[in-house]
Each structure stands twice: as structure tokens, then as C-alpha cells.
C-alpha positions in Angstrom: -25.2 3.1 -9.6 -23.2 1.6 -12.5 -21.8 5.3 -13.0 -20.4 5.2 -9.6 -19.3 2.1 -10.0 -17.0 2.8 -13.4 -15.8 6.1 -11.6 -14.6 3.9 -9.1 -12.9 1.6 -11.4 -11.7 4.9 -12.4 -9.9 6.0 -9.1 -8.3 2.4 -8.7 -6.7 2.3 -12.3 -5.5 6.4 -12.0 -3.8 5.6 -8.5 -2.2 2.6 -10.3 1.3 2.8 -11.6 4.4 0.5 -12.5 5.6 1.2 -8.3 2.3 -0.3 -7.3 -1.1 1.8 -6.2 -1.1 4.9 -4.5 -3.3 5.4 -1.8 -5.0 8.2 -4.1 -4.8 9.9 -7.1 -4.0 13.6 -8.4 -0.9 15.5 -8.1 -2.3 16.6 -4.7 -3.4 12.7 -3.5 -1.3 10.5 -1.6 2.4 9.5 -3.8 2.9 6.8 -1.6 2.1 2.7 -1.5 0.2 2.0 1.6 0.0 -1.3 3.0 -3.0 -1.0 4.9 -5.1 1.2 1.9 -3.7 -1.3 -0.5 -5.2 -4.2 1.2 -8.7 -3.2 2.3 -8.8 -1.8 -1.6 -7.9 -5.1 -3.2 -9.9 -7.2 -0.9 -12.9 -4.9 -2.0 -11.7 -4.6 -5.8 -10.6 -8.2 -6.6 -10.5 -8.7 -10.2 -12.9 -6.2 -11.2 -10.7 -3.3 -12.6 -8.9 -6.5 -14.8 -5.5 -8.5 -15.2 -2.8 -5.6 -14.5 -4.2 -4.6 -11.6 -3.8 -7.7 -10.0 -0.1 -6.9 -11.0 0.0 -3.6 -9.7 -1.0 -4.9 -6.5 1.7 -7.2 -6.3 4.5 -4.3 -7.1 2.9 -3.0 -4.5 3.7 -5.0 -2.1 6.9 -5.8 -3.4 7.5 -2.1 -3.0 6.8 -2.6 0.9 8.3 -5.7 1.8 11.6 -4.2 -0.1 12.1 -1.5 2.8 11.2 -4.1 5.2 13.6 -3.5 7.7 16.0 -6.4 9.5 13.8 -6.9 12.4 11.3 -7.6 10.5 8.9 -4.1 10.5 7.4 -3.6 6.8 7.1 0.1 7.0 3.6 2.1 6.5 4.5 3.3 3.4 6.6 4.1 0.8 6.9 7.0 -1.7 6.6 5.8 -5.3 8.5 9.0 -6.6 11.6 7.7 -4.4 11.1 4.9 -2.5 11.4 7.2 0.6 9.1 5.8 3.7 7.2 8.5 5.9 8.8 8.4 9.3 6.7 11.4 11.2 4.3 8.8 12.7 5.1 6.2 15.2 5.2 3.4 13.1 3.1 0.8 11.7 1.9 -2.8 13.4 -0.7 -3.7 10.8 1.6 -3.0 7.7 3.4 -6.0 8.5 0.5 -8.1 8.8 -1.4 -6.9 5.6 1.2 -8.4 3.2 0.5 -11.8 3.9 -3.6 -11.1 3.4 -2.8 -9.2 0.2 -0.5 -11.6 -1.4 -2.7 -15.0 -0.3 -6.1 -13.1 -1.7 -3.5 -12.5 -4.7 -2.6 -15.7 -5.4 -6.4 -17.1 -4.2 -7.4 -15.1 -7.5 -4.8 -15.9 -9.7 -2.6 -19.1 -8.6 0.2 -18.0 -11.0 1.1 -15.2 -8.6 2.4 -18.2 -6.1 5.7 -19.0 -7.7 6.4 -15.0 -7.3 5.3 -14.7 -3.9 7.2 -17.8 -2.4 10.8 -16.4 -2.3 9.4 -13.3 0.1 8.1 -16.3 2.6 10.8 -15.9 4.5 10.2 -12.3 5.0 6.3 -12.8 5.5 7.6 -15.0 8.5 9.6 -12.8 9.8 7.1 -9.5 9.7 5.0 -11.9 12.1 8.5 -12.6 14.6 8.0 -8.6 14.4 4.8 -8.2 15.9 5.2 -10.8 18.0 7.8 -9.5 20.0 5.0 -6.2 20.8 3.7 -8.5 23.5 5.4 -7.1 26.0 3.6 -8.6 29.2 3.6 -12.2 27.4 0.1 -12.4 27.5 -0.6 -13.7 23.7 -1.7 -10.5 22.4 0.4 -7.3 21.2 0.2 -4.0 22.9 0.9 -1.2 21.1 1.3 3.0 21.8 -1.1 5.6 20.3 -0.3 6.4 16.6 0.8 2.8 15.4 -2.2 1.8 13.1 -5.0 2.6 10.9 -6.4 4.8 13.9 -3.4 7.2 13.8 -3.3 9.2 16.7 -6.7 8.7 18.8 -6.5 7.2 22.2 -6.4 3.2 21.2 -3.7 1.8 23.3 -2.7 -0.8 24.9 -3.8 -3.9 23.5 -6.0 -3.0 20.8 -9.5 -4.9 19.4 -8.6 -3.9 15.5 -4.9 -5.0 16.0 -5.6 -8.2 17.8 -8.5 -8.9 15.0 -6.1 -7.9 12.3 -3.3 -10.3 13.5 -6.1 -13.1 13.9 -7.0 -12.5 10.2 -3.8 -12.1 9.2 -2.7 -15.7 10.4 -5.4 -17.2 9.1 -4.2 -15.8 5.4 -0.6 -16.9 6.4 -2.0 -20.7 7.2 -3.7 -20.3 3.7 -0.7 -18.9 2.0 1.5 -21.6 3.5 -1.2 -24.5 2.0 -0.4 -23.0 -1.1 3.4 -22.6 -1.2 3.7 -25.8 0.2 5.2 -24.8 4.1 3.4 -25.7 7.4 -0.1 -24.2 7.9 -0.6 -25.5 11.3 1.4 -23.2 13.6 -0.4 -20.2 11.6 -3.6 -21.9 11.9 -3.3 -22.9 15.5 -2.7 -19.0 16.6 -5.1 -17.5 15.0 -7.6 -19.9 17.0 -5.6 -18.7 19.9 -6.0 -15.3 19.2 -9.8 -15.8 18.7 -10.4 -16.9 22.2 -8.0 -14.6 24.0 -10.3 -11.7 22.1 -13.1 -13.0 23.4 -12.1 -13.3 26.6 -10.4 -9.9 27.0 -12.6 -7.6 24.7 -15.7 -8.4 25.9 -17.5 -6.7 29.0 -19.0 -9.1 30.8 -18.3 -10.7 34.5 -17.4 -14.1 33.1 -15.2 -12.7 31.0 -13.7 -10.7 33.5 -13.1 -14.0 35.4 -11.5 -16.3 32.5 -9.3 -13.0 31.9 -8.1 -12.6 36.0 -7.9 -16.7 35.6 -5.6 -16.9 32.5 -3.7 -13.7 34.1 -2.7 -15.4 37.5 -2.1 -19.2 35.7 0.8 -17.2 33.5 2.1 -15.0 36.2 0.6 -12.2 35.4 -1.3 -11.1 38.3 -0.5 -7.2 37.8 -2.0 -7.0 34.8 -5.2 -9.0 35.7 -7.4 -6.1 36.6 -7.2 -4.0 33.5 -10.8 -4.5 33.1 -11.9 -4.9 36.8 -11.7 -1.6 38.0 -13.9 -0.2 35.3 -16.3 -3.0 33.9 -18.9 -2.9 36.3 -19.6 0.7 35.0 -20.6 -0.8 31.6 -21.4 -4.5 31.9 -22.7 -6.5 29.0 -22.0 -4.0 26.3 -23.5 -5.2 23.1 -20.0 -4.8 21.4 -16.2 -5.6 22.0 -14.1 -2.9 24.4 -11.7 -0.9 21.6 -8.5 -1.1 23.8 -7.6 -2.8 26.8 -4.8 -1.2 29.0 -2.5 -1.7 32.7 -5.7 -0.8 34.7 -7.4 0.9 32.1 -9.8 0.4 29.0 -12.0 2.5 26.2 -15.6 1.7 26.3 -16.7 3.1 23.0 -17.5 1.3 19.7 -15.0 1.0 17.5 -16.7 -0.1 14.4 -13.5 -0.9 12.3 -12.5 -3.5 14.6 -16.1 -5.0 15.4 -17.2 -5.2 12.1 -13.8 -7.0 11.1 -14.6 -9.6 14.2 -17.8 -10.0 12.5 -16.4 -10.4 9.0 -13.6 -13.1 10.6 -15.9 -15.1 12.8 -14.0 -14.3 15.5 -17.6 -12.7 17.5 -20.0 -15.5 17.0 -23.3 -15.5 15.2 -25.3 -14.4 18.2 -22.3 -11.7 19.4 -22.2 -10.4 15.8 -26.0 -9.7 15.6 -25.6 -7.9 18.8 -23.1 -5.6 17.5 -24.9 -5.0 13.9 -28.0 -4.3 16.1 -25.8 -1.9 18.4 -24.7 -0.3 14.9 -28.5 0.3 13.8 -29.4 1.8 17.0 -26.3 4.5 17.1 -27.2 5.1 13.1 -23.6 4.1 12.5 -24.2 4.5 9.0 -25.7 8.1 9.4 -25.3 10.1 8.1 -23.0 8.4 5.6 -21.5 4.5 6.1 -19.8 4.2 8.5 -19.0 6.4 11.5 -15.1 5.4 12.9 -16.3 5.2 17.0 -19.4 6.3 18.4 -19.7 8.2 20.7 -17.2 10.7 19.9 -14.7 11.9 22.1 -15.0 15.6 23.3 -12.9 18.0 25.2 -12.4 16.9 29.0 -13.8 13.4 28.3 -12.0 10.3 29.0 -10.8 9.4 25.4 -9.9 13.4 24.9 -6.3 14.0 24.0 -5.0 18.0 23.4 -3.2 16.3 20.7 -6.5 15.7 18.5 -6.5 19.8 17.8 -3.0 19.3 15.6 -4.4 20.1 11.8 -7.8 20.6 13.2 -8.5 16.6 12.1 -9.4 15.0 16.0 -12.1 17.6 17.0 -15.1 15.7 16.8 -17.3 13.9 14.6 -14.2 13.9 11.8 -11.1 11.8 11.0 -11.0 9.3 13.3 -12.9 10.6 15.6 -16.3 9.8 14.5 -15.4 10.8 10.7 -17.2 8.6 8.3 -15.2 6.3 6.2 -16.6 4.9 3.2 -14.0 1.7 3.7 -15.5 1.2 6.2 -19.0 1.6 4.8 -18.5 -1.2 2.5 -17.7 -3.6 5.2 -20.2 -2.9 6.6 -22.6 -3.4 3.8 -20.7 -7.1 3.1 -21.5 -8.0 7.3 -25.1 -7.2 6.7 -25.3 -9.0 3.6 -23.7 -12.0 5.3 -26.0 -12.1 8.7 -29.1 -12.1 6.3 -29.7 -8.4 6.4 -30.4 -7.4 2.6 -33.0 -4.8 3.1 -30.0 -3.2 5.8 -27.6 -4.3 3.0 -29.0 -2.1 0.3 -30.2 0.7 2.5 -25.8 1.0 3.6 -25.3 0.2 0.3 -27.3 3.8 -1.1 -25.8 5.7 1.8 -22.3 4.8 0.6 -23.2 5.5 -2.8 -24.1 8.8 -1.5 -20.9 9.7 0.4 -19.2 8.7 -2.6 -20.5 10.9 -5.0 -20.0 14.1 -2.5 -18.4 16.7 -4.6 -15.3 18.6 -3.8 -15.4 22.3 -4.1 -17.0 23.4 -7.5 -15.8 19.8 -8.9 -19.3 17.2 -9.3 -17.3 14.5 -10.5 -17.7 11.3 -7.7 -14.9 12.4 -4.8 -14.2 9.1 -3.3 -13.1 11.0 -0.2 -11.0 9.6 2.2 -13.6 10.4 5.1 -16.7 12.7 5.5 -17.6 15.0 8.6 -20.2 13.4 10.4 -22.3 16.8 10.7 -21.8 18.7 7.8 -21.4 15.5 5.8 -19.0 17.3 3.6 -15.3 15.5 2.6 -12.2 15.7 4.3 -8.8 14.2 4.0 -7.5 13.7 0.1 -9.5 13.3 -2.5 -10.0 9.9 -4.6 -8.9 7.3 -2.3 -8.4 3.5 -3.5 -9.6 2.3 -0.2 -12.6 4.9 -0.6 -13.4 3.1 -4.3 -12.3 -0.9 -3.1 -15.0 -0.5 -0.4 -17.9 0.7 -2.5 -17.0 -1.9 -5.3 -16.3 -4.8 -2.4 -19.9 -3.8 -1.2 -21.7 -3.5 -5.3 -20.2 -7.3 -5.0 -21.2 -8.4 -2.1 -25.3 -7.3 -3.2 -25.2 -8.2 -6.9 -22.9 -11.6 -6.8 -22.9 -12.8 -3.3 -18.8 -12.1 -3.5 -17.8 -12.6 0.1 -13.8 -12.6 0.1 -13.8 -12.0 4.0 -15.4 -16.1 4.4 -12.1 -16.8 3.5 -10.3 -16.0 6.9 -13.1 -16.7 9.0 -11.0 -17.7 12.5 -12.6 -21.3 13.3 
């Protein structure tokens, strides 16, 4: 294990560099800062590759919130080569929430960073006024296309579990953040207990929570949209886990581990809720047969959550990519929400899975891969090679087991 764990340290300080951290490493990895890759890396990583790469994360995100644009979008990426952002995808929601989690984790670390993270407040502020305006039926959560975060382009919709759980988070680190720089907290701090109970109410499949939902909808005029769960929840009642997407009239039903495990990790599902869903997890063999699979089940042709569009570059067929890949990321958050419900046996056994996927050689190569995900069935790596996210999780969960290091308790949503 403490081989893996330097070839990790390995990954983080080759992707590193004086524009901030790729999202991989190698002429053939990733050339670009990703705001999404760069958070769930340092949140994993923290201080444990040393001093400058606490400085490469915040050139990082300098990098980002420099082609933030005037509405207030911080862009999914941007090229370290020439500062050029990607623009073949839809766009990016969660981009412009993971700078305010980055830089307060930053500055939790080391509080010196908070004199050089106050004077991009204002633009922290206004990437929020950004997502806010995605709430388009003025419900109090966003809705989003397909192709707009981390799940690129599977069939989330709608309003999404992972976004809503992401934004909850996210205002929780800006409430933080704000303590610190010496600005407000409270409005930050009062949303993000908002958001908690609107996810609760609208993610969940259960009657009551059908009710509270058609309740709310009708008190704020929304009547139209208060049977997006109604027509379909009596075909799955009391799933032991939260809906992925809720749409007009419409919803997914499968687990999307990603966004449960980050409710879990928040608070946000409650002790009881969040040992349902790590239950759910065990029973599916979510971390089989490497930590973790991204939904289960998969989607197949002529099912429900089946899109033609998952055939472009062969990544959507099933049991890769998104659709039912395994991501070591998300592996190692997994490992920390075992730890954390007083699972260490589970803990450990994740924990030696995700070594595993890991150490999954490329081609003739036997060095550690760190692959960005691994096909569910043949177990072999896709995507690029050496991914920061793919190292931060496996060091995030070494933490987690040999120090107790928990860095998620810190935007727990009361």
C-alpha cells in the first residue's frame, strides 16, 4: 500500500505546474485545469503531497475564475498551454460552485491563503447569482439539461440529486469562507439548510414525500409541476436511496452513487437514510468489481434511461463511463462514508478494492494507472491515464483509515 500511495503522490505532483493541476498527466492526459477534478483531488490530497501544492491548487483556480465569464459562469476548464476553455460540451453548473469549496478547504489548511482569496469574493458571489438564475420554475432548486456536470452526457436532467447536493455543499463552504474573510455567513448558511430539506423532500420516493412536494408545489404556484414524481412513484415506493433526477412529469429511479454518497458525506440524508443507502450499496456490490460503480443498474438499449447518443466514442454502452464505469473518485468516497458510519471492516475491504483498480496496468506498462474509470466487466481502464481525481481519492480514503482525516465533516448541511 505505501507504494501506491507514493505513485499517487506521484501523479498529483506530475499533473502539477505553475498554471495550476491538470486533470492528468502525460503528453497524452488532460492539458487542461478542471474545476470539478481539481476539487474532489484536493479535498482527497490535502496537504499530503507538501507546501506547493497547496499553491498549485490555488493557481488553479485562479486560472478558472480568470475566464469567469460576466454572468457569472466559471467555465469547465481551461487549457494550461493557452488559456483556451473547451466549448464542445454544454457547459458546466458545478464548476462554478467548486471554487468556493476549493478555496475555503485552501484556506481551512493554510489560513495565509485568505488574504489572496478575498479580492475574488465578489466573483465567488457572483458564480452563485449564476446558478441561481438555473431555477427556472422558482422552485429553490436548479434544473439543468443533459451534459452540464460531472455526468456529461447520460440522461440526468431536470433537477438533478448530485447538483442540488453539490450546491448544498457548496454553500455551506461559502458560509465558511465568508466567517473567514469577514463577510456575512448567514444567507449562505441559511440556503444550504434550505436546500437540505427541499432534497429531502423531492429526491426521496416515498408517499409523504410525494405529499410535502405537491404541498410546497401548490403554496408557490406551482401546481404544473407538482406531479413530477406522482405519475411514476408508486412503481418504486420507498426506494432505499435518493431518485437521481427529478423532471416536468418525469424522474430516473436508479442509484446514482456520486450524488448519494455526497448526501451521506454532507449530512444532508440523515443517519438512519444514509445507512439505508450504504446498505443498498453492499447489496448491488457497488464496489464490484472495483470501487465504485457510477449508477446501478445500467442503462441498456430500449430502456428508459437509454439515449442513441451514449454510442458517440463507444464510452455510454454499458457498464463503462458513466454508465456504470467504475470511478476510483468515487471509490474513495466511498471508503471515507463507511469509515464515518462505523463501517471499518467495509472501510478496508473498499479500501483494497480501490487499491486494486488503481494499480491496473495500461497496455504493456505495470506502473500504477490511476485510470480515470474502469469497465465494470472486463475491469480493464478506460478514459486517460493518471488522473488527479483518480490519485486524491485513493489518498483521501489511505487518510480517512490510518488518521481518521474526514475533510467532508466540514460541510455537513445542519
Amino acid at each position: 500500500m505505501q507504494t501506491t500511495f507514493q505513485a499517487a503522490l506521484r501523479v498529483l505532483q506530475d499533473c502539477a505546474g505553475p498554471r495550476g493541476l491538470t486533470a492528468s498527466a502525460g503528453a497524452r492526459g488532460y492539458r487542461q485545469v478542471w474545476g470539478r477534478d481539481l476539487a474532489f483531488a484536493f479535498m482527497g490530497a490535502g496537504t499530503a503531497v507538501g507546501r506547493e501544492f497547496l499553491e498549485t491548487v490555488f493557481n488553479s483556480q485562479v486560472s478558472l475564475l480568470n475566464a469567469q465569464n460576466p454572468a457569472g459562469l466559471i467555465p469547465n476548464n481551461v487549457n494550461v498551454d493557452n488559456g483556451a476553455c473547451d466549448s464542445w460540451c454544454n457547459g458546466s453548473a458545478d464548476a462554478s460552485l467548486f471554487a468556493a469549496l476549493t478555496l475555503d478547504r485552501l484556506a481551512t489548511l493554510e489560513p495565509v491563503f485568505g488574504a489572496k482569496i478575498k479580492p475574488f469574493w465578489p466573483q465567488l458571489v457572483r458564480s452563485f447569482g449564476w446558478v441561481a438564475g438555473l431555477d427556472i420554475n422558482n422552485d429553490g432548486l436548479p434544473e439543468i439539461p443533459g451534459a452540464v456536470d460531472w455526468s456529461d452526457f447520460y440522461s440526468n436532467r431536470g433537477t438533478t440529486l448530485y447538483l442540488c447536493v453539490v450546491l448544498a455543499i457548496c454553500n455551506r463552504a461559502m458560509a465558511r469562507l465568508a466567517t473567514k474573510l469577514g463577510y456575512d455567513a448567514q444567507p449562505f448558511a441559511a440556503h444550504a439548510a434550505a436546500l437540505k430539506e427541499r432534497i429531502n423532500i423531492r429526491f426521496r420516493a416515498r408517499l409523504d414525500c410525494v405529499d410535502q412536494d405537491r404541498a410546497w408545489a401548490f403554496a408557490h404556484g406551482l401546481q404544473f409541476w407538482a406531479a413530477e414524481k406522482l405519475t411514476h412513484v408508486g412503481t418504486f415506493m420507498n426506494l432505499p436511496h435518493y431518485l437521481p433526477w427529478v423532471d416536468y412529469r418525469a424522474c430516473g429511479h436508479y442509484f446514482d452513487t456520486l450524488g448519494n454518497v455526497l448526501a451521506v458525506l454532507s449530512g444532508i440524508a440523515d443517519e438512519s437514510f444514509a445507512a439505508e443507502i450504504l446498505d443498498y450499496g453492499e447489496m448491488v456490490g457497488i464496489d464490484l468489481p472495483f470501487p465504485c460503480r457510477a449508477v446501478d443498474p445500467v442503462a441498456y438499449p430500449g430502456g428508459p434511461d437509454w439515449m442513441d447518443m451514449y454510442h458517440n466514442f463507444g464510452l455510454g454502452r454499458p457498464h463503462q463511463y458513466v454508465n456504470g464505469g467504475c470511478w476510483p473518485f468515487i471509490g474513495g468516497l466511498w471508503v471515507i462514508a463507511l469509515q464515518r458510519l462505523g463501517r471499518p471492516q467495509a472501510a478496508q475491504r473498499v479500501l483494497r478494492g480501490l487499491e486494486q483498480a488503481v494499480c491496473v496496468p495500461r497496455g504493456e506498462d505495470a506502473a500504477p494507472d490511476f485510470a480515470e474509470w474502469l469497465h465494470a466487466v472486463s475491469g480493464r481502464p478506460g478514459g486517460r491515464t493518471r488522473q488527479a481525481w483518480s490519485a486524491g481519492g485513493y489518498l483521501g480514503a489511505c487518510a480517512a483509515l490510518r488518521e481518521g482525516n474526514d475533510p467532508w465533516q466540514d460541510y455537513r448541511v445542519e
